[in-house]
PyMOL CGO cylinders between C-alpha atoms (Angstrom):
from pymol import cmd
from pymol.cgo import CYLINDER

trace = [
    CYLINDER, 145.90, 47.55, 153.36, 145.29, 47.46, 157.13, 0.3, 1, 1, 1, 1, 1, 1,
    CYLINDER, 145.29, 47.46, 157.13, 142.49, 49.15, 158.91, 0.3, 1, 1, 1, 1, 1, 1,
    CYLINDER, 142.49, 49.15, 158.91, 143.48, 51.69, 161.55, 0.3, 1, 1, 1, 1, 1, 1,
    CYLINDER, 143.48, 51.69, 161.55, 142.54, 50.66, 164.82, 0.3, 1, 1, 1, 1, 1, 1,
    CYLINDER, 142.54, 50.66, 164.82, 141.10, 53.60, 165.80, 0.3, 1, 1, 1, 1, 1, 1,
    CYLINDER, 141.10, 53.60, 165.80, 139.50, 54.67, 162.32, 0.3, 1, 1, 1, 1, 1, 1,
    CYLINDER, 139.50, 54.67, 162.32, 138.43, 58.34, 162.86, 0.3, 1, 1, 1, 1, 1, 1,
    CYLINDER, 138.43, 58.34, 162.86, 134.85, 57.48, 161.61, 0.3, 1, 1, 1, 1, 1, 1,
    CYLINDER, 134.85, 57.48, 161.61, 133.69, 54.35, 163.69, 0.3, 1, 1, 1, 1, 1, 1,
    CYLINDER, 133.69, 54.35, 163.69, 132.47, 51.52, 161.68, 0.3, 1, 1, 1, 1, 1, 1,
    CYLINDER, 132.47, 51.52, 161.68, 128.58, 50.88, 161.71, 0.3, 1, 1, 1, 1, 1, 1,
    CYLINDER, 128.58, 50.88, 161.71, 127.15, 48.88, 164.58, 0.3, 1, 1, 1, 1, 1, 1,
    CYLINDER, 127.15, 48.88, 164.58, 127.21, 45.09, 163.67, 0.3, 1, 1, 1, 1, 1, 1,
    CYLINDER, 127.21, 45.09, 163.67, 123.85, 44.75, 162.90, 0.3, 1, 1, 1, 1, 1, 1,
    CYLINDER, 123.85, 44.75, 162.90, 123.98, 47.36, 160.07, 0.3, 1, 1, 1, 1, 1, 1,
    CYLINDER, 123.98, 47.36, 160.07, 127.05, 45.64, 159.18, 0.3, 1, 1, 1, 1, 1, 1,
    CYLINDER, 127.05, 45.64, 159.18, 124.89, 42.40, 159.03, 0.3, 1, 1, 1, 1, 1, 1,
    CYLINDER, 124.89, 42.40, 159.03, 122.18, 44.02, 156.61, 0.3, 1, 1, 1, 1, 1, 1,
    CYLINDER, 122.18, 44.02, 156.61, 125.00, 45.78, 154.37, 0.3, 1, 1, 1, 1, 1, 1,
    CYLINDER, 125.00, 45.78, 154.37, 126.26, 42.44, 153.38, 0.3, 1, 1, 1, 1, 1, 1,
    CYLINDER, 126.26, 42.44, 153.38, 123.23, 40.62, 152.83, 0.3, 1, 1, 1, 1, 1, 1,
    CYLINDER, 123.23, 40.62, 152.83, 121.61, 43.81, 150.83, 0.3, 1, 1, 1, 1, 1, 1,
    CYLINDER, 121.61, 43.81, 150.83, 125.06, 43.56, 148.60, 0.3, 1, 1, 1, 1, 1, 1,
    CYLINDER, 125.06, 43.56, 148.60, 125.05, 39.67, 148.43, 0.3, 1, 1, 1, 1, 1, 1,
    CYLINDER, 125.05, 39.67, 148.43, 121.19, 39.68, 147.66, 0.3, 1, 1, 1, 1, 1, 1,
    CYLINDER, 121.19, 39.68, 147.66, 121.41, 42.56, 144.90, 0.3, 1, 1, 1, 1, 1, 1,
    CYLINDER, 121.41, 42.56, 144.90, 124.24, 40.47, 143.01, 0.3, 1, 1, 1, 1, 1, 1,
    CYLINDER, 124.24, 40.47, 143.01, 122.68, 37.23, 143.53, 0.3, 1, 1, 1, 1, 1, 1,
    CYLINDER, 122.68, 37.23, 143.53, 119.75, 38.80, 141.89, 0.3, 1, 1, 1, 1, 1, 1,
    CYLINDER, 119.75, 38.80, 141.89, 120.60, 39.76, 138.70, 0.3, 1, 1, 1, 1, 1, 1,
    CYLINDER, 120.60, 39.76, 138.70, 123.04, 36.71, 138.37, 0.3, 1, 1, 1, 1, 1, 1,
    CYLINDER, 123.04, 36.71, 138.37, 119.13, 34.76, 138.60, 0.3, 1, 1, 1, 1, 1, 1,
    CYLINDER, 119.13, 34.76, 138.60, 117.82, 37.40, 135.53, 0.3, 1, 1, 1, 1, 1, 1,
    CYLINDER, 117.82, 37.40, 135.53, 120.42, 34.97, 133.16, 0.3, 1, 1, 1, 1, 1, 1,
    CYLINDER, 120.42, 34.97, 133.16, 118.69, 31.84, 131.67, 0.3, 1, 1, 1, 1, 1, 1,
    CYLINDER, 118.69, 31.84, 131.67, 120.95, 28.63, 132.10, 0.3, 1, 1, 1, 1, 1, 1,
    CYLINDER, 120.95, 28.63, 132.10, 121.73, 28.41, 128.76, 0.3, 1, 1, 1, 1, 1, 1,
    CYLINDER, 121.73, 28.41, 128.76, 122.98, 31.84, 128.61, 0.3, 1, 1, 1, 1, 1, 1,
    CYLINDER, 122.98, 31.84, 128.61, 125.70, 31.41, 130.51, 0.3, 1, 1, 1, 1, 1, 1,
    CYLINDER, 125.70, 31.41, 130.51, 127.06, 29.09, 128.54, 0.3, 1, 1, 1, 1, 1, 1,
    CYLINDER, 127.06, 29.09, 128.54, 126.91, 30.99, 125.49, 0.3, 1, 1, 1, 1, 1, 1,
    CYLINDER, 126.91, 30.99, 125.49, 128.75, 33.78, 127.17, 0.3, 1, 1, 1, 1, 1, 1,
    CYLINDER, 128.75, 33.78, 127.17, 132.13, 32.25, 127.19, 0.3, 1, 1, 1, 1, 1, 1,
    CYLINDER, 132.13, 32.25, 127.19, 134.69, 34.18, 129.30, 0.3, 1, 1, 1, 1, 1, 1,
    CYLINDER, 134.69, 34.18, 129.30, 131.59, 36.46, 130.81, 0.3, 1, 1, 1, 1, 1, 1,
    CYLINDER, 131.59, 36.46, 130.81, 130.11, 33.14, 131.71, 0.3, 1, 1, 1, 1, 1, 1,
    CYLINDER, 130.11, 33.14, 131.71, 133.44, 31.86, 133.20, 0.3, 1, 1, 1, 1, 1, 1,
    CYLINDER, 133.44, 31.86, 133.20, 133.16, 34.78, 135.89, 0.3, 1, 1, 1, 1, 1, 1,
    CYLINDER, 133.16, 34.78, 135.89, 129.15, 34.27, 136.16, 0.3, 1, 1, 1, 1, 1, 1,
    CYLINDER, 129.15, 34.27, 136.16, 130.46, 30.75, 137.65, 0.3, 1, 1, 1, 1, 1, 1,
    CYLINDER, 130.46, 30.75, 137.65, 133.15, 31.93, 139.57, 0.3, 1, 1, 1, 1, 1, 1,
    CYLINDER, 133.15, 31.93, 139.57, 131.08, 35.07, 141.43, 0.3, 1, 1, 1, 1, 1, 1,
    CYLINDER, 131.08, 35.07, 141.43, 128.31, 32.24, 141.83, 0.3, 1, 1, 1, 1, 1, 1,
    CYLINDER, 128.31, 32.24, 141.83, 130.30, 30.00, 143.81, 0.3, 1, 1, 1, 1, 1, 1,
    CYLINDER, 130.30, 30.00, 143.81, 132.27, 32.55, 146.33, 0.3, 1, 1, 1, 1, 1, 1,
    CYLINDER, 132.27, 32.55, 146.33, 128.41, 34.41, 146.74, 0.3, 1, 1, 1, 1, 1, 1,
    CYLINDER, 128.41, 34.41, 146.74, 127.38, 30.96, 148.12, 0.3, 1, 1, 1, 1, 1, 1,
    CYLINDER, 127.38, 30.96, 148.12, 130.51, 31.05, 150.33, 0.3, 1, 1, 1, 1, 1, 1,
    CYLINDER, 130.51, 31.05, 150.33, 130.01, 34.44, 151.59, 0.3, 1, 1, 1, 1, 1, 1,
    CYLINDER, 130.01, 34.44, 151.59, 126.67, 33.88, 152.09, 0.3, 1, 1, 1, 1, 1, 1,
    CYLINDER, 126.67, 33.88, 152.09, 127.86, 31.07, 155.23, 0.3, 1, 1, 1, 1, 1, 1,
    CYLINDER, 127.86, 31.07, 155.23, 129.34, 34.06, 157.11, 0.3, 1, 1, 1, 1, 1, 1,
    CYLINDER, 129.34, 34.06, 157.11, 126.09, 36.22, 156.84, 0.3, 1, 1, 1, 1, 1, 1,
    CYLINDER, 126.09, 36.22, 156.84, 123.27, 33.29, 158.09, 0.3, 1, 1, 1, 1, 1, 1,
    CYLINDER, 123.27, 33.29, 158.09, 122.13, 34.39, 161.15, 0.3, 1, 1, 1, 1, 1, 1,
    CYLINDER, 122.13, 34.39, 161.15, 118.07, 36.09, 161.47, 0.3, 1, 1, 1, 1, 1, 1,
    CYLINDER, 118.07, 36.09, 161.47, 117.54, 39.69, 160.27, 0.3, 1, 1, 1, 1, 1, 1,
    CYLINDER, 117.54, 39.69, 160.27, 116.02, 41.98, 162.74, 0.3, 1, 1, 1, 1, 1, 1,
    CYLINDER, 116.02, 41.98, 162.74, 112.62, 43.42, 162.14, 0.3, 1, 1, 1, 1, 1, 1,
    CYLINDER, 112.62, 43.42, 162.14, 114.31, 47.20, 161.51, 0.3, 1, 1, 1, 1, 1, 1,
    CYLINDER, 114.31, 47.20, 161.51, 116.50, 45.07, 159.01, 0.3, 1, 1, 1, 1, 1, 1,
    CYLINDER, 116.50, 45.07, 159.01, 113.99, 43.74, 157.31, 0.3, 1, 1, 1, 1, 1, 1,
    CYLINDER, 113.99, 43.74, 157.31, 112.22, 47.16, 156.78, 0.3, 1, 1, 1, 1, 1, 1,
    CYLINDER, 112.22, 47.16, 156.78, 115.49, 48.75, 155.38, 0.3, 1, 1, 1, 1, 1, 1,
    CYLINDER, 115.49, 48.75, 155.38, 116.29, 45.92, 153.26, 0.3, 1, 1, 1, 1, 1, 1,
    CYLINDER, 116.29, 45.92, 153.26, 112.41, 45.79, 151.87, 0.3, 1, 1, 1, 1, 1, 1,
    CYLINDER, 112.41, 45.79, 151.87, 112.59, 49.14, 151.45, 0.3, 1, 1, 1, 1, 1, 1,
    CYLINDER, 112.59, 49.14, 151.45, 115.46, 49.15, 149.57, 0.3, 1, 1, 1, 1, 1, 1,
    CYLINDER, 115.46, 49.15, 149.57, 114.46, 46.16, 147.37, 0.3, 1, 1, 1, 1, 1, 1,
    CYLINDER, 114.46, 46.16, 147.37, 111.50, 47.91, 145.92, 0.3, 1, 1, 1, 1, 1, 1,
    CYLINDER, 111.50, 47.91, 145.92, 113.27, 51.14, 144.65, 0.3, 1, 1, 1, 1, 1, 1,
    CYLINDER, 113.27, 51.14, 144.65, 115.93, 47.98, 142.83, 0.3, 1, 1, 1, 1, 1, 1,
    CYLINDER, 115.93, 47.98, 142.83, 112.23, 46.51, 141.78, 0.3, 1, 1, 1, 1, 1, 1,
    CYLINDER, 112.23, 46.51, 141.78, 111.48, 49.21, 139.26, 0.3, 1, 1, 1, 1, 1, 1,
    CYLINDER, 111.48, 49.21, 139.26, 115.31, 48.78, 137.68, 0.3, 1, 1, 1, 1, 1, 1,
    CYLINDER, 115.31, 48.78, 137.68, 114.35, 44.91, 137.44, 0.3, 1, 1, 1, 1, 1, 1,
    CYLINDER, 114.35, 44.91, 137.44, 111.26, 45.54, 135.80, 0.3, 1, 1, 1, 1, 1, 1,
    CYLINDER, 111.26, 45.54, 135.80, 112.76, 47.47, 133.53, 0.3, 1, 1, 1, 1, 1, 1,
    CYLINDER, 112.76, 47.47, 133.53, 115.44, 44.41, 132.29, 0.3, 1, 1, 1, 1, 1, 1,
    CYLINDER, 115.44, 44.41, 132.29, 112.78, 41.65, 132.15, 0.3, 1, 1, 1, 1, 1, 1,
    CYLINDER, 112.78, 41.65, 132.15, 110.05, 44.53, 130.35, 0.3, 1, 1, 1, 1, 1, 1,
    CYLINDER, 110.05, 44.53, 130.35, 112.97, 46.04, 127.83, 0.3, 1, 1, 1, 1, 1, 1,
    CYLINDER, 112.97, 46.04, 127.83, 111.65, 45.27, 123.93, 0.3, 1, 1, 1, 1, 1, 1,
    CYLINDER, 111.65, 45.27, 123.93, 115.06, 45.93, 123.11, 0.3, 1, 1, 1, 1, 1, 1,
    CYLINDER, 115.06, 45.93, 123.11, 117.84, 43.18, 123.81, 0.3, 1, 1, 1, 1, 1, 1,
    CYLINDER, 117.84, 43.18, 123.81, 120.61, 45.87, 123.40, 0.3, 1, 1, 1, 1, 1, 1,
    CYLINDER, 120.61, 45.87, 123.40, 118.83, 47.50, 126.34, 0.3, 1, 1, 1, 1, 1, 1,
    CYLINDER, 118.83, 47.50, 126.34, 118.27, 44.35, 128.80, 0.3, 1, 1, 1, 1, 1, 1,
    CYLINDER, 118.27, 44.35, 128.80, 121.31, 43.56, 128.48, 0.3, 1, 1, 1, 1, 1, 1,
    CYLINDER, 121.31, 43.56, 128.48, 122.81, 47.35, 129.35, 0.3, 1, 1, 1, 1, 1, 1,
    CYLINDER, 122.81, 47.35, 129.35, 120.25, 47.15, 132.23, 0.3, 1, 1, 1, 1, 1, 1,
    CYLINDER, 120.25, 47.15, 132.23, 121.49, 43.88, 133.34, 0.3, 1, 1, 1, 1, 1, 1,
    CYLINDER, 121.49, 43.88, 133.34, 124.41, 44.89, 133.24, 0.3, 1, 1, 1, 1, 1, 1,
    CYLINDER, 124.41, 44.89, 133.24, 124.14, 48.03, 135.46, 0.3, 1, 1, 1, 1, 1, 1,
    CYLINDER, 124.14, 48.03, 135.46, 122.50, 46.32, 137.89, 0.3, 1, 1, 1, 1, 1, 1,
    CYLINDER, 122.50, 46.32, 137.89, 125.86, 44.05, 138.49, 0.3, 1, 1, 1, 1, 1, 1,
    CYLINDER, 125.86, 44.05, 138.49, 127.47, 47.10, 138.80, 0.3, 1, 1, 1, 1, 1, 1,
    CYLINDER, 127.47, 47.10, 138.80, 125.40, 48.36, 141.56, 0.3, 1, 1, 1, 1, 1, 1,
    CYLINDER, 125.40, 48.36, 141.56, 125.62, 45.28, 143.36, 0.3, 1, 1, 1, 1, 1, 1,
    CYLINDER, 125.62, 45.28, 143.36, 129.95, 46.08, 143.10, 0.3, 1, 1, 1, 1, 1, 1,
    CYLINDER, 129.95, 46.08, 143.10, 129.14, 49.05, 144.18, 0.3, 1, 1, 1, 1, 1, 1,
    CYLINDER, 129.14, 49.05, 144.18, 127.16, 47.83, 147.26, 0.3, 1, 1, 1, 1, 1, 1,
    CYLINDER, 127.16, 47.83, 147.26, 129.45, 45.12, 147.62, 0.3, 1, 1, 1, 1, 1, 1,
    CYLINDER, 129.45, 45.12, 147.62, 132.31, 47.96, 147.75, 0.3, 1, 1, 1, 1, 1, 1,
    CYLINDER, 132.31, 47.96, 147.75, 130.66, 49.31, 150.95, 0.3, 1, 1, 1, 1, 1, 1,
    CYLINDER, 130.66, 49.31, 150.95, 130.60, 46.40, 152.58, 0.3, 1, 1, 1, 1, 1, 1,
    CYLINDER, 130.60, 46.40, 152.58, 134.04, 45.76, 152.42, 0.3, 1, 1, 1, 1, 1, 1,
    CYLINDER, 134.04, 45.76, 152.42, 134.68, 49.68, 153.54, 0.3, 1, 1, 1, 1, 1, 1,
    CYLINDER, 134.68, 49.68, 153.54, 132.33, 50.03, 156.65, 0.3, 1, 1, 1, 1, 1, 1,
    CYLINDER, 132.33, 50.03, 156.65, 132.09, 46.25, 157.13, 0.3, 1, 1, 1, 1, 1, 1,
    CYLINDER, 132.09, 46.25, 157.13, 134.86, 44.72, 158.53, 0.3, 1, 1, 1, 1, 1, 1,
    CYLINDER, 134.86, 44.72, 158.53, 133.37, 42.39, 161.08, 0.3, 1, 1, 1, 1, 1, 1,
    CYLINDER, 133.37, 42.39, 161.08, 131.79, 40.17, 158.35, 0.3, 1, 1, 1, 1, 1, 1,
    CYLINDER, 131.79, 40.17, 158.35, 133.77, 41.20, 154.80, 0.3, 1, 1, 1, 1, 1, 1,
    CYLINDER, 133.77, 41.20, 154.80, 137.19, 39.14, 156.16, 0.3, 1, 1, 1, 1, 1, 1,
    CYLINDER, 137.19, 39.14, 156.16, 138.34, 36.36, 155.04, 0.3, 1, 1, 1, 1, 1, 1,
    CYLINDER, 138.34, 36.36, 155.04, 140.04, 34.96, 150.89, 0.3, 1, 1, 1, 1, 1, 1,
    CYLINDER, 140.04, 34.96, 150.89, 136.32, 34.36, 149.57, 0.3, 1, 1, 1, 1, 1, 1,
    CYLINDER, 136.32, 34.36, 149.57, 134.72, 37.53, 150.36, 0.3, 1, 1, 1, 1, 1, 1,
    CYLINDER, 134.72, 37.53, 150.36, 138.10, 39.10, 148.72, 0.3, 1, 1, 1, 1, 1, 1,
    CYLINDER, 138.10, 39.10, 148.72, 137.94, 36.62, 146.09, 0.3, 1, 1, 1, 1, 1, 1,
    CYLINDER, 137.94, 36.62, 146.09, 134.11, 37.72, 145.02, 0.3, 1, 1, 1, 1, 1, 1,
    CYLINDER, 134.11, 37.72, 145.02, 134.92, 41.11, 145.21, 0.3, 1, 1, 1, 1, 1, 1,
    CYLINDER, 134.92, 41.11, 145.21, 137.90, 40.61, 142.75, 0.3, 1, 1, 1, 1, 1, 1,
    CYLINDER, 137.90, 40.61, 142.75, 135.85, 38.63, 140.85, 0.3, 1, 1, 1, 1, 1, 1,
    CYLINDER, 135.85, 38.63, 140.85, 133.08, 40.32, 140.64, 0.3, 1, 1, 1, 1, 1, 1,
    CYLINDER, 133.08, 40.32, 140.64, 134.86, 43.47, 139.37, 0.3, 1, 1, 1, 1, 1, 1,
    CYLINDER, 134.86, 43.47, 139.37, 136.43, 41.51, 136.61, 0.3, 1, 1, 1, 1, 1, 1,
    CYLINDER, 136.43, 41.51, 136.61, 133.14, 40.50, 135.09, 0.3, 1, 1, 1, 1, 1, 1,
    CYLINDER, 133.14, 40.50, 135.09, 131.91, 44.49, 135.57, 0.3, 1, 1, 1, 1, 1, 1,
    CYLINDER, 131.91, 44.49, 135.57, 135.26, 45.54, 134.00, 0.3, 1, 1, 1, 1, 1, 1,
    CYLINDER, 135.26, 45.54, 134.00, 134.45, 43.14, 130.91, 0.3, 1, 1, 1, 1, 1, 1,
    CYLINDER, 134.45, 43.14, 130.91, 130.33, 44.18, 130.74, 0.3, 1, 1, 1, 1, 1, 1,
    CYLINDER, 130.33, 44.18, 130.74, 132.04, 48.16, 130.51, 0.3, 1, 1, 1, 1, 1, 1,
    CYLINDER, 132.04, 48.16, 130.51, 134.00, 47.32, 127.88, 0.3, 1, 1, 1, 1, 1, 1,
    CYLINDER, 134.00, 47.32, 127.88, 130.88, 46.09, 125.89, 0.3, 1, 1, 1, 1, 1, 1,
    CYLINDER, 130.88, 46.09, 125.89, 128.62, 48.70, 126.82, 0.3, 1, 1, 1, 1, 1, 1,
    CYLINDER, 128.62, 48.70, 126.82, 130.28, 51.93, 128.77, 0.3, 1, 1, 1, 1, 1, 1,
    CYLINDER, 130.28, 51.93, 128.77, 126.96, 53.14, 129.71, 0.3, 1, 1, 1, 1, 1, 1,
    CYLINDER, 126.96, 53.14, 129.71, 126.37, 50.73, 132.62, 0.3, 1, 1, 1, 1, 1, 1,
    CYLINDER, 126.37, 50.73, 132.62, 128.61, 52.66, 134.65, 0.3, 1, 1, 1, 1, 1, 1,
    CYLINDER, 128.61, 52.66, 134.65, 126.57, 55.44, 134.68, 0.3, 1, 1, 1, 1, 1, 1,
    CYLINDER, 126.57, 55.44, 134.68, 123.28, 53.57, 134.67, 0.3, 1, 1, 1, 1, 1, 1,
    CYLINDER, 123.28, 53.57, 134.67, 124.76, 51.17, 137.69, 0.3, 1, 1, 1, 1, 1, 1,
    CYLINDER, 124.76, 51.17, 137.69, 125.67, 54.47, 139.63, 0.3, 1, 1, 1, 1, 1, 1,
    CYLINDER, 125.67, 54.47, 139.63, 122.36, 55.84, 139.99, 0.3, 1, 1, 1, 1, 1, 1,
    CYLINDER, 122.36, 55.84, 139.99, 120.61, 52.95, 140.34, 0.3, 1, 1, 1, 1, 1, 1,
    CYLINDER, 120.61, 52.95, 140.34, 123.15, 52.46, 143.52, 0.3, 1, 1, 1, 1, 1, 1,
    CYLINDER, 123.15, 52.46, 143.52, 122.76, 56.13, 144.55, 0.3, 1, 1, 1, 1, 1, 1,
    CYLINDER, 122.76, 56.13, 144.55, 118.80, 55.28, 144.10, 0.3, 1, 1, 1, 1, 1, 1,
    CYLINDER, 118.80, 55.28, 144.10, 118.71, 52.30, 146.56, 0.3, 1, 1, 1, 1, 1, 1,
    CYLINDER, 118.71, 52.30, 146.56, 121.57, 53.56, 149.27, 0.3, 1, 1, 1, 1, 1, 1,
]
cmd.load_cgo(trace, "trace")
């Protein structure tokens, strides 16, 4: 689908462009770091896609190095420590049905997030790999639903939470 070229809501400046994709990228990369090694392994197709979202994040993440302004880095803290309390929660969780549906929903907020950026972000979501983590990314989210529907949900608010 091609953007208009006069969209009739202007696109963000480029600096909140800039923070957009790292906040999405950083969210994701995240709770990808929450699974032990070994896990991944064990997680056979889900693990396939852990690899796969691994690899473009570290290809999107060439397109977004450049210094974060001091505004930037307020927003994004700010942000991070509302997603602190939801990462608590999956490390504390006694229950590994829960973790996991916590885990889970965090991915899905980071789709989410990672959604925006490719809406209001066109000056740095362009290019195969950002496309390619995006498609990817939704894959392994479509999969974790069908295991636990709740994450949906869970994955919204925590999105609606942090936004």
């Amino acid at each position: 689908m091609r953007r208009p070229i006069n969209p009739v809501i202007p696109y963000p400046h480029e600096a909140i462009q800039h923070t957009r994709c790292v906040l999405a990228m950083t969210v994701i990369t995240l709770y990808l770091s929450l699974l032990k090694p070994g896990t991944i392994a064990g997680l056979g197709d889900l693990g396939t896609q852990v690899h796969k979202i691994e690899r473009w994040i570290e290809r999107c993440t060439d397109d977004t190095q450049r210094r974060l302004s001091a505004g930037a880095k307020r927003e994004l803290d700010r942000r991070f420590r509302i997603l602190a309390g939801h990462v608590d929660a999956a490390l504390t969780a006694n229950d590994d049905d829960m973790k996991w549906a916590t885990w889970a929903s965090g991915l899905w907020a980071g789709l989410i997030f990672l959604e925006d950026a490719r809406n209001t972000c066109p000056l740095y979501f362009r290019g195969l790999h950002w496309h390619n983590l995006l498609k990817t990314l939704t894959t392994l989210c479509n999969m974790l639903e069908k295991e636990d529907p709740r994450i949906t949900e869970i994955g919204t608010r925590v999105y609606e939470q942090a936004a």
